[in-house]
C-alpha distance (Angstrom), angle and dihedral (degrees) to the residues before:
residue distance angle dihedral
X1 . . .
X2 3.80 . .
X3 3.71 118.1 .
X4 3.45 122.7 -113.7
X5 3.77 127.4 -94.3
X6 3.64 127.4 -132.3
X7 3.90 118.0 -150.2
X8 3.68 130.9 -155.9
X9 3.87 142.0 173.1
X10 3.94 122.9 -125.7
X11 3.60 118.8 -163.5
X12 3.44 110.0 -77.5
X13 3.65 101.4 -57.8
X14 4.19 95.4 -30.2
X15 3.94 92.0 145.6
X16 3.75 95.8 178.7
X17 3.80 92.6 114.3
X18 3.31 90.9 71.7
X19 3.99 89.6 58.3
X20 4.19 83.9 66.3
X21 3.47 104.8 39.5
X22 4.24 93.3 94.9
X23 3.94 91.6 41.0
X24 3.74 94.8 54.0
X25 4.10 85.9 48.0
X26 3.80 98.7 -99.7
X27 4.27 125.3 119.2
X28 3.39 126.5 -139.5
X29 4.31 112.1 -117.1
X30 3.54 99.5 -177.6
X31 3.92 125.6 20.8
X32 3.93 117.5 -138.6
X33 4.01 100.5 -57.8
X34 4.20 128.9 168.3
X35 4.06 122.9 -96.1
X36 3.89 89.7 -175.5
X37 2.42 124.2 -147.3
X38 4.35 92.0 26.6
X39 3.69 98.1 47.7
X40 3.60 134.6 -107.0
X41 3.45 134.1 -32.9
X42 4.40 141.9 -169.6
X43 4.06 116.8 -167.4
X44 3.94 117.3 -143.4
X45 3.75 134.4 -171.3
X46 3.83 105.7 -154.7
X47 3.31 127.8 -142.8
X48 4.44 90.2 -88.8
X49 3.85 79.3 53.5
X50 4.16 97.6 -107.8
X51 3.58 113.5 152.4
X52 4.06 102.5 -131.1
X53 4.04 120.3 -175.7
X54 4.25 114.5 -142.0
X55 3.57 100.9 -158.0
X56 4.01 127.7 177.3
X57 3.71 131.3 166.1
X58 3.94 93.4 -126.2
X59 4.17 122.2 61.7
X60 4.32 84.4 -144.9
């Protein structure tokens, strides 16, 4: 069974979450990648091991 995923907005295209993710204990699954024609999105785990989706319509 796969585990559920979580997704979230950022501020159109304000990455800077992704810049905290290993100091608050989390890892980064899956850099900054396209959804075309939705936008862009980054997977997490955090630090309670949920997988959570940032997703924005702009890369920057």
């Amino acid at each position: 069974m796969g585990l559920a995923l979580c997704p979230t907005s950022t501020a159109m295209g304000d990455w800077r979450a992704l810049e905290q993710v290993k100091h608050y204990g989390g890892r980064i699954e899956k850099t900054i990648h396209p959804l075309a024609p939705f936008g862009f999105r980054a997977v997490i785990r955090d630090s309670e091991g949920n997988r959570v989706a940032l997703h924005s319509m702009v890369m920057n």
